[in-house]
C-alpha positions as CSV (number, residue, x, y, z in Angstrom):
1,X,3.0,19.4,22.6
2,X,2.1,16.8,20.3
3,X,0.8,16.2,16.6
4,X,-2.9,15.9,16.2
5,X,-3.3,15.6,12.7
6,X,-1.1,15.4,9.3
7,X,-2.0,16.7,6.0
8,X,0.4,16.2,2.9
9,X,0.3,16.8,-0.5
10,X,2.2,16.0,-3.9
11,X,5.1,14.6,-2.2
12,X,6.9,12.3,-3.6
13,X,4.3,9.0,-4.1
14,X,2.1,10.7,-1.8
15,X,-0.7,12.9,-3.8
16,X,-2.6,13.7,-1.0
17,X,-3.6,12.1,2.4
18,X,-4.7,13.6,5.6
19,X,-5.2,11.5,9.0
20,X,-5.5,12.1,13.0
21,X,-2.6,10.8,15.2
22,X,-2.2,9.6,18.6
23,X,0.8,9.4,21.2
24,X,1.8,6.2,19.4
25,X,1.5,5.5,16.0
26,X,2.6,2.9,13.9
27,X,2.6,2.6,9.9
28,X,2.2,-1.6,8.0
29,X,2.7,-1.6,4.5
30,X,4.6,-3.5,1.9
31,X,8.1,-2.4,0.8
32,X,7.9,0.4,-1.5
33,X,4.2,1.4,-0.6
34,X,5.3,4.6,0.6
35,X,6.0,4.5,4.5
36,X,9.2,6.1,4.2
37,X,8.1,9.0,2.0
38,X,5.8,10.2,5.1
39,X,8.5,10.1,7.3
40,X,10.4,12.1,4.9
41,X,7.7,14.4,4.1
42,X,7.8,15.2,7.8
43,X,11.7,15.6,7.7
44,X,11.0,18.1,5.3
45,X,8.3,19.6,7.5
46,X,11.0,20.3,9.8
47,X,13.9,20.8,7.8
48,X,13.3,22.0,4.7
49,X,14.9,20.8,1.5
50,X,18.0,18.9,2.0
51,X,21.5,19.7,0.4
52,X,21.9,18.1,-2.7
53,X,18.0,17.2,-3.4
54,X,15.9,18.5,-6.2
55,X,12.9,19.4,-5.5
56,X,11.7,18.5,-8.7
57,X,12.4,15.1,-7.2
58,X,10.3,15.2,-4.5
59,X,7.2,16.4,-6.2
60,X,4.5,14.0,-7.3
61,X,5.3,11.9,-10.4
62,X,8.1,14.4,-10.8
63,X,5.5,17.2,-12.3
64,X,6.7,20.4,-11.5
65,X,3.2,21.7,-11.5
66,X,2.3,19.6,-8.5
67,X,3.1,22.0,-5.6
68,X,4.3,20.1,-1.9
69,X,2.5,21.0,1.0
70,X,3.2,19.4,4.7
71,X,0.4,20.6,7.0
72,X,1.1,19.6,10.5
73,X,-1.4,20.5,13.5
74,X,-0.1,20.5,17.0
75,X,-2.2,20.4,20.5
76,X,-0.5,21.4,24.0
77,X,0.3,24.9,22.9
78,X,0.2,26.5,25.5
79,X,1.9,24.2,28.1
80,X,4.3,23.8,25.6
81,X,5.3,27.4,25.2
82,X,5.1,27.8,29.1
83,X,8.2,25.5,29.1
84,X,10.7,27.3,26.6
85,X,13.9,28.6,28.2
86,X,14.4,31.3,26.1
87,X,12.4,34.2,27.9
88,X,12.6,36.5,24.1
89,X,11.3,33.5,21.7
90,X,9.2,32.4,24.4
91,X,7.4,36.0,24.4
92,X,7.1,35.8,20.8
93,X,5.2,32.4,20.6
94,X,2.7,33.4,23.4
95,X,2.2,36.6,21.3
96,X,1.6,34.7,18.4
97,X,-0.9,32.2,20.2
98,X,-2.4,34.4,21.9
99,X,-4.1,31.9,24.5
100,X,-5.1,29.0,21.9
101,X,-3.7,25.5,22.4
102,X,-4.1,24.3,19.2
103,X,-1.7,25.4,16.1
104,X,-1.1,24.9,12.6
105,X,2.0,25.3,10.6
106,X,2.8,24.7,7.3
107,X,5.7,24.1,4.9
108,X,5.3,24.1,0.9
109,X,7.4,23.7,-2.3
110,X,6.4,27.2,-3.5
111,X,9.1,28.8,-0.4
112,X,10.1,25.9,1.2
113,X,12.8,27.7,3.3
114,X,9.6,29.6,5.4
115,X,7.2,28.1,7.2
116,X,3.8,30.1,7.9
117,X,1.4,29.8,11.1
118,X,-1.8,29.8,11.4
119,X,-4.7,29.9,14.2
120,X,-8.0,28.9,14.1
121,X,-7.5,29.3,9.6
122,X,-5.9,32.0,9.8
123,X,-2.3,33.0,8.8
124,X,-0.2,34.6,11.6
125,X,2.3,37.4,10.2
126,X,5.4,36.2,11.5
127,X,7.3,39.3,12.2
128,X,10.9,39.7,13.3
129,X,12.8,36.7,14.9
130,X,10.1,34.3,14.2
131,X,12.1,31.8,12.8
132,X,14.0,31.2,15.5
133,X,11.3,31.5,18.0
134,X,9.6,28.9,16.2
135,X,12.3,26.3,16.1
136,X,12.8,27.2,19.6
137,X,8.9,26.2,20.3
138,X,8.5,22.8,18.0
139,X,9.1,19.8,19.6
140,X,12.4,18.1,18.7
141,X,12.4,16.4,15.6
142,X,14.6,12.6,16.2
143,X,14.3,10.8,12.4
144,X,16.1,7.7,13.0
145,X,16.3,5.9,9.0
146,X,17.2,2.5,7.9
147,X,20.3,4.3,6.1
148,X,21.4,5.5,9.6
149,X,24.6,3.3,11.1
150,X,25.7,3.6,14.5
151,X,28.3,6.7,14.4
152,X,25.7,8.6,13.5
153,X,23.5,8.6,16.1
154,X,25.7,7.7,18.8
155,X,29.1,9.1,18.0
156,X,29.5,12.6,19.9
157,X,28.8,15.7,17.6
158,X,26.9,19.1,18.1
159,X,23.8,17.5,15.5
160,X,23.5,13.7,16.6
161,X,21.2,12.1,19.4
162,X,23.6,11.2,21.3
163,X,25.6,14.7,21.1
164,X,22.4,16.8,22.0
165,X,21.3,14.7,24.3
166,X,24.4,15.0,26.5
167,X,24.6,18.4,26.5
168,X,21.2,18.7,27.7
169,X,22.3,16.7,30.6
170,X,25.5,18.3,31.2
171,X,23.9,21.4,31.2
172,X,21.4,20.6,33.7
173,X,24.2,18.7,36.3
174,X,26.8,21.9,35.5
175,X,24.6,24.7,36.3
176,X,24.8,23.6,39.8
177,X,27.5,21.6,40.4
178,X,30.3,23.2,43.1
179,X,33.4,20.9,41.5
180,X,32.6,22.5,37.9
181,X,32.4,26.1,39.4
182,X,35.8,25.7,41.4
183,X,37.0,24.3,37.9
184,X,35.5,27.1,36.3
185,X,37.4,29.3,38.7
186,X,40.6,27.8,38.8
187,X,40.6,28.1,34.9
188,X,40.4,31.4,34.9
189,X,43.1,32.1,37.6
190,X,45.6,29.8,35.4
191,X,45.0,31.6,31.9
192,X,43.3,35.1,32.4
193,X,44.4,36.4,35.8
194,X,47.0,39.4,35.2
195,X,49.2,38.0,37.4
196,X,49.2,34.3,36.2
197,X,52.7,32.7,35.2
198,X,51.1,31.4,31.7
199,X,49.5,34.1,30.8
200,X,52.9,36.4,30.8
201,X,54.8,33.5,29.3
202,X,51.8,33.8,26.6
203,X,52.7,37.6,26.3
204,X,56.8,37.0,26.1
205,X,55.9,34.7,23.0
206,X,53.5,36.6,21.7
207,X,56.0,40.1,21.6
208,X,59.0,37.4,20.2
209,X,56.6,36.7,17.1
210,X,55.2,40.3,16.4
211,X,59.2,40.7,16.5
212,X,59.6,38.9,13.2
213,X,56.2,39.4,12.0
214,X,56.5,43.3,12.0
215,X,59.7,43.0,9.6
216,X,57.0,42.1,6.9
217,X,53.6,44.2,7.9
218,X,54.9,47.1,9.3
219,X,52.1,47.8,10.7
220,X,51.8,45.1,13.2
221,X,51.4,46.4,16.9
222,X,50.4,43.6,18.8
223,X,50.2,39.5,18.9
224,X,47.9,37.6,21.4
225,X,48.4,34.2,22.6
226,X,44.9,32.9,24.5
227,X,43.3,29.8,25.9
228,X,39.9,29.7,26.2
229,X,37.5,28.2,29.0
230,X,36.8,24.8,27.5
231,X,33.0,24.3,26.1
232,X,31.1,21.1,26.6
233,X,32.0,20.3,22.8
234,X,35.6,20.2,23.6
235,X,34.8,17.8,27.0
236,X,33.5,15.6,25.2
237,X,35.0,15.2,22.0
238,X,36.8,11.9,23.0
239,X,33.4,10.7,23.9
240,X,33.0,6.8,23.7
241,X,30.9,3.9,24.9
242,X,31.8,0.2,25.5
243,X,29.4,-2.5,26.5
244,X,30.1,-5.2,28.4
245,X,27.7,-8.5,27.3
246,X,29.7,-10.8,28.5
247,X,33.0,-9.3,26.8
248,X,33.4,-5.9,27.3
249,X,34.4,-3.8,24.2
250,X,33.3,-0.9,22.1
251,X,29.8,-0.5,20.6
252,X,31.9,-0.6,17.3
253,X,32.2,-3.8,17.9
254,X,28.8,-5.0,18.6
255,X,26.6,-6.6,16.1
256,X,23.9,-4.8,13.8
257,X,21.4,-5.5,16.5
258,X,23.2,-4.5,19.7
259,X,24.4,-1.0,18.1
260,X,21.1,-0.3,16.8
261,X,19.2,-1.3,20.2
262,X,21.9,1.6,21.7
263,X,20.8,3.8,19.2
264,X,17.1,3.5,21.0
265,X,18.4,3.0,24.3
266,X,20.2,6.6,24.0
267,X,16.7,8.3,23.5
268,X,14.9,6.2,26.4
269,X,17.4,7.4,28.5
270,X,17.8,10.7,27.7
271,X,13.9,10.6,28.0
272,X,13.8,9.2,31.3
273,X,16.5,11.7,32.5
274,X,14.4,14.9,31.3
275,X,11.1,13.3,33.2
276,X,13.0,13.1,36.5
277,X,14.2,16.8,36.1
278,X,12.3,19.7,37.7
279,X,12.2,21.2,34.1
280,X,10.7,18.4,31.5
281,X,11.8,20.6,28.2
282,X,11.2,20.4,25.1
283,X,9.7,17.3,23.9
284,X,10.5,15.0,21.2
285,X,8.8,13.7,17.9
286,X,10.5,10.3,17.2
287,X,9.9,8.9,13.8
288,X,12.2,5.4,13.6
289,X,12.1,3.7,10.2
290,X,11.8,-0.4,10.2
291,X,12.1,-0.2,14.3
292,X,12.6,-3.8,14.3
293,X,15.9,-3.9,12.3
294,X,18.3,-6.1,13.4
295,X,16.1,-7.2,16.3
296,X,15.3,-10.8,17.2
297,X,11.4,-10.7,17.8
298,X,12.1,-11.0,21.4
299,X,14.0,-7.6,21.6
300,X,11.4,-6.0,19.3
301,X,8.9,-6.8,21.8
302,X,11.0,-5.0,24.7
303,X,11.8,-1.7,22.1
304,X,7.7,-1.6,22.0
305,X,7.6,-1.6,25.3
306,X,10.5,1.2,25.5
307,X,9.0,3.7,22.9
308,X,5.4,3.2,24.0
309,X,6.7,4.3,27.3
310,X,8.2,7.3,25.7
311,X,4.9,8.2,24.4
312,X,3.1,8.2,27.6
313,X,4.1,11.6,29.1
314,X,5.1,14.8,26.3
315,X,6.5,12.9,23.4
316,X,5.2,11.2,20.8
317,X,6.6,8.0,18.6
318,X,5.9,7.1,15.4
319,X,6.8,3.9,13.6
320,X,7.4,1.9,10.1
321,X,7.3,-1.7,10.6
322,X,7.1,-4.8,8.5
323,X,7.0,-6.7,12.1
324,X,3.7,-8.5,13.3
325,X,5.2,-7.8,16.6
326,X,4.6,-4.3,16.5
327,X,1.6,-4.4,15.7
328,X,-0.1,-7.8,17.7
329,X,-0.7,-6.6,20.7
330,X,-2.5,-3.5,21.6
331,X,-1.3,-0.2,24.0
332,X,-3.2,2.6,25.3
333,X,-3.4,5.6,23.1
334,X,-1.7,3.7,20.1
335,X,-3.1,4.1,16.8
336,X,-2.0,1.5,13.5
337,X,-2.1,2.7,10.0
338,X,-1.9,0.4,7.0
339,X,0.2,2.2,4.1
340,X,-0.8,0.6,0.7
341,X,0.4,1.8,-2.9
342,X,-2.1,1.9,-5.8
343,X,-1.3,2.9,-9.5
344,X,2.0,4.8,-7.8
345,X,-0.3,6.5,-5.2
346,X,0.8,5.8,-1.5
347,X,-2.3,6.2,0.6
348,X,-2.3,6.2,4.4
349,X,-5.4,4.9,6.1
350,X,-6.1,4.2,10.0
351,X,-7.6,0.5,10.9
352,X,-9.6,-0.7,13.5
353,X,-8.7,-3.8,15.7
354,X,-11.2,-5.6,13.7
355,X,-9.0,-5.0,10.8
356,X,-5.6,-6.0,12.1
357,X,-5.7,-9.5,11.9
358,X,-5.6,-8.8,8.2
359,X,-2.7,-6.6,9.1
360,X,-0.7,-9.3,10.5
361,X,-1.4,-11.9,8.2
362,X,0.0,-9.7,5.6
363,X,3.1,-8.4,7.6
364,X,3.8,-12.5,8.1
365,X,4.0,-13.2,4.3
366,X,2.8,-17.0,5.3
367,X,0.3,-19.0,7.7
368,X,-0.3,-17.5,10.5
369,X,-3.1,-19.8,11.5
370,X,-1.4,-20.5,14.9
371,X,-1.5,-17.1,15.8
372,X,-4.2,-15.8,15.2
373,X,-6.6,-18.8,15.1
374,X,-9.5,-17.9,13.1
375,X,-12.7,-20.2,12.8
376,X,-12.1,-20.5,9.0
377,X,-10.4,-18.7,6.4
378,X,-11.6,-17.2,2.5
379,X,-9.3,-16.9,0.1
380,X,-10.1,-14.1,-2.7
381,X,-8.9,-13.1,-5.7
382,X,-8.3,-9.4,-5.3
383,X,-8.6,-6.3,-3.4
384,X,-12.3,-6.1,-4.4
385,X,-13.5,-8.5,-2.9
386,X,-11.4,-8.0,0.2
387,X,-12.9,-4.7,0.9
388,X,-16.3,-5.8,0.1
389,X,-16.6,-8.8,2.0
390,X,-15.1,-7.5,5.4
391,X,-17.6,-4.8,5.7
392,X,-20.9,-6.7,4.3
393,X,-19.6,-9.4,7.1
394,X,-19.6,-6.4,9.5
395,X,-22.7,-5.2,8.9
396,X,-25.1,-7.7,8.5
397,X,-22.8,-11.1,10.2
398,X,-21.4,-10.4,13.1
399,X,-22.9,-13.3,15.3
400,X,-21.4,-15.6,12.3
401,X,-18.3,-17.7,13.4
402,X,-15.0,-15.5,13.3
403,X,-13.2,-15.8,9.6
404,X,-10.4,-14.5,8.2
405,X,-10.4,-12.9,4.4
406,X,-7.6,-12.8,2.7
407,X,-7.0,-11.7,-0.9
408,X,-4.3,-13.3,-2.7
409,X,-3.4,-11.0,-5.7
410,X,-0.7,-9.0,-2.9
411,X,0.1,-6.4,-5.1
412,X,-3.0,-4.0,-5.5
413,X,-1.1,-2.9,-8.7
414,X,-1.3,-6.2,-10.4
415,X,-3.3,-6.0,-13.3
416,X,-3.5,-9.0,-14.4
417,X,-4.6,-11.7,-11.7
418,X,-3.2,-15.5,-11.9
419,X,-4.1,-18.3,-10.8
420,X,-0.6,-18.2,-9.5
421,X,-1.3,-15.7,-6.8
422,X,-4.2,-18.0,-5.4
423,X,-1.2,-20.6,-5.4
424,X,0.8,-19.0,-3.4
425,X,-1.7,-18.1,-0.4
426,X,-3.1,-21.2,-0.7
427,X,-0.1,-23.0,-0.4
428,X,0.7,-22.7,3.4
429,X,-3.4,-22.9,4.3
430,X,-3.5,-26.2,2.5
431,X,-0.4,-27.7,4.9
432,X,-2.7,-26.6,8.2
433,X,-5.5,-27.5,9.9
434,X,-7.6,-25.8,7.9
435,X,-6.7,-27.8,4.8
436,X,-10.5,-29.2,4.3
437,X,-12.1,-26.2,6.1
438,X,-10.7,-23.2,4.0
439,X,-12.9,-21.6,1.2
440,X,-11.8,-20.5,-2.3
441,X,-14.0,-17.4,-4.5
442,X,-12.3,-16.9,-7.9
443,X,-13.4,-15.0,-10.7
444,X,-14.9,-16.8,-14.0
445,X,-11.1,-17.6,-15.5
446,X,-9.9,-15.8,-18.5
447,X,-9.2,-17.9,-21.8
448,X,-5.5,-17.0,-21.1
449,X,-5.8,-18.5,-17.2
450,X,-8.4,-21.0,-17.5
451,X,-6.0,-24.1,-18.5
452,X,-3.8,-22.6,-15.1
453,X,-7.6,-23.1,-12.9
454,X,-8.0,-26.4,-14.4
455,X,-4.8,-27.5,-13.3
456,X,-4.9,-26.3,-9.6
457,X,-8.3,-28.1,-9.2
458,X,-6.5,-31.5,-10.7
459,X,-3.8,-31.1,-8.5
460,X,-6.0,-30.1,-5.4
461,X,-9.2,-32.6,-6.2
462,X,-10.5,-32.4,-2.2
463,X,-11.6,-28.5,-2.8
464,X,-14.5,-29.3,-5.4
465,X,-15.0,-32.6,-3.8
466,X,-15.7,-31.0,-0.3
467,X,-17.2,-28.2,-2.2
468,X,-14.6,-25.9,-0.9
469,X,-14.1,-23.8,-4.1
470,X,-16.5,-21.5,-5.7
471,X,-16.5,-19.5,-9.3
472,X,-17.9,-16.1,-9.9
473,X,-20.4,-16.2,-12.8
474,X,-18.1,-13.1,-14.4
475,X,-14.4,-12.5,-14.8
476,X,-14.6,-9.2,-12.3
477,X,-17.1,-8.5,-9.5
478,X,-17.6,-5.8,-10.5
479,X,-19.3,-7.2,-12.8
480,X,-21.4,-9.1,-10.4
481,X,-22.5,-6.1,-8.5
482,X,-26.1,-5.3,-8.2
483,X,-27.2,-3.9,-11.1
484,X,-28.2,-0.3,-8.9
485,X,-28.6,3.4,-10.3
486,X,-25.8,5.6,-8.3
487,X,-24.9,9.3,-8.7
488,X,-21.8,8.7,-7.1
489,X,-20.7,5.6,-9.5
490,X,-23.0,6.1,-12.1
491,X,-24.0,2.3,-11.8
492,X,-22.7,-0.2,-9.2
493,X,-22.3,-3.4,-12.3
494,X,-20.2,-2.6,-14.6
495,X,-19.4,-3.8,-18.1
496,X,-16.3,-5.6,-19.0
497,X,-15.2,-2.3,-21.1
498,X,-15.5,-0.8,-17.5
499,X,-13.9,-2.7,-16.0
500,X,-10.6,-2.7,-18.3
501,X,-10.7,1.0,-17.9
502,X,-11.1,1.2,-14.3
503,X,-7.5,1.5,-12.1
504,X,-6.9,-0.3,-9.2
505,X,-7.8,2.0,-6.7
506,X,-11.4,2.7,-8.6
507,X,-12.1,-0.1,-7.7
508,X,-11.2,-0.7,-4.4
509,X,-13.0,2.9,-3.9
510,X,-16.2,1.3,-5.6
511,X,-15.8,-2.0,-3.2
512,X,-16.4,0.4,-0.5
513,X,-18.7,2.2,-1.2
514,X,-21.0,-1.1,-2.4
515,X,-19.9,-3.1,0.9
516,X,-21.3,0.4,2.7
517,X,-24.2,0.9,1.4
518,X,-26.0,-2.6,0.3
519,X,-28.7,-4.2,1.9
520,X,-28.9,-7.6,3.2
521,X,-30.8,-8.8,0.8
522,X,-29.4,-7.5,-2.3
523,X,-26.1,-8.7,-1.0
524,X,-28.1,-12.0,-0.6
525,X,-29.8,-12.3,-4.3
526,X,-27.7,-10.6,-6.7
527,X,-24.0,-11.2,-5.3
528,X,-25.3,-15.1,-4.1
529,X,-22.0,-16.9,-5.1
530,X,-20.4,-14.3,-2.5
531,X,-23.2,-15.1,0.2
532,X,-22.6,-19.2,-0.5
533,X,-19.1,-19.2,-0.3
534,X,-19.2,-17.1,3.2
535,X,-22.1,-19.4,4.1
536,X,-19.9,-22.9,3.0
537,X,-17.2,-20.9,5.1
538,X,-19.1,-20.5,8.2
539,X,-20.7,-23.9,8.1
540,X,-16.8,-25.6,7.7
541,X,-15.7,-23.5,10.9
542,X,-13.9,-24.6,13.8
């Protein structure tokens, strides 16, 4: 059983967001966008709220009026309750399904320690021993966090990986293994058989202390020494791993990297173990935050590998990465979402390949022009432009040469652009081969930047002599935008007034809409300085 689709609300920087998910899925974003609250809101999907939290603190903005809701839909029902070992809670989940595959379940702030069910949009009563029955039918929830270290996850305990994962396996290998039976046997005939030497001398020193202890509590009849069969907990509670790289010693050890590539190596085998068994079980949800920690790019490229192989069969990974590796190449049945904070609003959006080159140029903070290789690249100011110019190129250019937009502002919440921003992309662009091939589209400067503008071009004379660099007519596009009637927007060109009062992810939402719905020759006439500079940009191409 896996998760189809993901609706949250109100949590934390997250006011609401709703996508579809595949088998693998990976989330991009700067730091702080938000990538961790959805992981988290998921964890408390699961979970419920955590000792010690508020949950004033995990509400939106911190307004208690904002109410959390984590709205998780699963497909595989049915195969997935045909697996459950539990003969009572599996009854009570087919009763519940009652022959649908798909299912909804829910968790909110207003009683976040029920979860409620629902089929088709309806709620399911849950009735006596649903709880349990339901945690007995989810897939396993495996949240592996940056703030996780090593004894954590693969120290042995009854609640880590590494503890639940080997009693799954001892359990499977003990059930029908002869040696543990005759051990099993011999146990008993040592410490419970009437006639066994340590169990009388456990009586004798049980009767010598109800001696002494009777002088106090009168009423004391009876004292009972007893050993019982060891559990699997008790086996293995001097549980320990050493790896041998050359030197053999403990994982403790190891470096940051090694002990966190056992952390994943635990779950791949584990996985692999339960695939080979006649009885897959239970599956697994694995959310790992910043996957590539600690990991040389090589060894990212291998963990890919790993958890895309988990994802192939009945679980299901999901990922927060700052790593272009991650997210280079693409995998059957893997899905990439880009994470972006606007005005302290995470919002969570799924990209097309034609998109991820973007992706990856952000993720690499620098020139990626080996890499990726574009015909040309166009630097913009802001998010506006971005947004605008990818899908107008989409729509109306795709037999153009292949360039690359890139906006330079990098914070979406930056309200006040600089010149210093166009700076800093610029920087490693001008020191490549594109260096008299790359295009620049700023806005009109601002009395406060326009001394900054004049400066750059001084210092970078080529651009205006190779005509390389072009200036909006306005300080905004928006202000630029055809001057078009809209019942959505009211007006696509907007004043400077509206523009000061317009947030940053207005205007992105605006961008959109604009880059969807103009024609070719609007886009043409009355945003020209846009069409030249993609035209100068084209004809400068590789």
């Amino acid at each position: 059983m896996k998760i189809s689709k993901i609706k949250i609300e109100n949590f934390r920087s997250i006011r609401h967001t709703k996508f579809t998910t595949t088998g693998f899925n990976i989330y991009v974003g700067q730091n702080n966008c938000g990538k961790t609250n959805f992981f988290e809101a998921l964890e408390f999907f699961y979970n419920g709220l955590g000792k010690g939290v508020s949950l004033d603190e995990l509400k939106y903005k911190r307004n208690n009026q904002n109410e959390i809701l984590v709205k998780v839909e699963f497909t595989g029902a049915l195969a997935c309750v045909e697996k459950m070992q539990n003969e009572k809670n599996k009854a009570t989940m087919q009763g519940k399904l009652n022959g649908n595959d798909i299912v909804v379940f829910t968790r909110d702030s207003k009683d976040v320690k029920k979860r409620k069910m629902y089929i088709n949009d309806t709620e399911i009563q849950p009735g006596t021993g649903f709880d349990t029955a339901l945690n007995d039918f989810l897939p396993k929830f495996e949240y592996i966090n940056t703030k996780q270290y090593y004894d954590s996850v693969a120290k042995y305990a009854k609640t880590t990986p590494i503890g639940i994962m080997l009693s799954g396996v001892l359990s499977t290998i003990l059930q029908s293994n002869q040696q543990y039976k005759d051990f099993q046997s011999k146990f008993s005939e040592l410490f419970e058989s009437d006639t066994s030497q340590i169990k009388t001398e456990f009586e004798t020193i049980g009767n010598q202390v109800k001696i002494h202890l009777e002088k106090q509590f009168p009423d004391t009849t009876k004292v009972k020494f007893e050993v019982s069969a060891p559990a699997f907990d008790d086996l293995l509670k001097n549980f320990s791993t050493a790896i041998d790289d050359g030197v053999e010693t403990s994982a403790e050890e190891k470096g940051d990297g090694m002990q966190r590539a056992l952390m994943l190596a635990i779950i791949q085998a584990y996985s692999d173990f339960r695939r080979k068994s006649e009885d897959v079980g239970k599956s697994f949800l694995f959310f790992i935050d910043e996957a590539e920690l600690h990991l040389h790019p090589t060894a990212q490229r291998n963990l890919k590998n790993v958890l895309h192989s988990l994802s192939q069969d009945t679980d299901q990974v999901f990922i927060n990465t700052h790593s272009s590796v991650f997210v280079a190449d693409n995998y059957e049945n893997q899905s990439i979402f880009k994470v972006e904070k606007s005005d302290g609003e995470t919002e969570i959006e799924k990209i097309s390949d034609n998109e991820k080159p973007y992706i990856v140029f952000e993720l690499l903070g620098g020139s990626p022009s080996d890499l990726l290789l574009p015909k040309n690249f166009l630097i913009v100011e802001g998010q506006s432009e971005f947004e605008l110019l990818t899908r107008v190129i989409k729509r109306f250019y795709s037999d153009k040469p292949i360039i690359q937009i890139v906006k330079a502002n990098g914070d979406i919440d930056q309200a006040e652009r600089t010149i210093n921003a166009i700076e800093k992309v610029f920087a490693p662009l001008n020191l490549s081969i594109y260096k008299d091939k790359l295009i620049l589209l700023l806005d009109k400067p601002s009395q406060q930047t326009e001394g900054g503008v004049n400066q750059f071009k001084q210092n970078n004379k080529h651009l205006e002599q190779n005509n390389q660099i072009f200036i909006l007519p306005k300080r905004d596009i928006e202000q630029c935008y055809p001057n078009q009637k809209c019942s959505v927007y009211g007006n696509w060109q907007k004043s400077q007034n509206d523009v000061d009062a317009m947030n940053g992810k207005k205007k992105k939402q605006l961008a959109k809409y604009i880059g969807e719905n103009i024609i070719q020759q609007q886009f043409e006439s009355d945003l020209k300085y846009c069409f030249n500079a993609l035209q100068k940009c084209w004809e400068l191409s590789f």
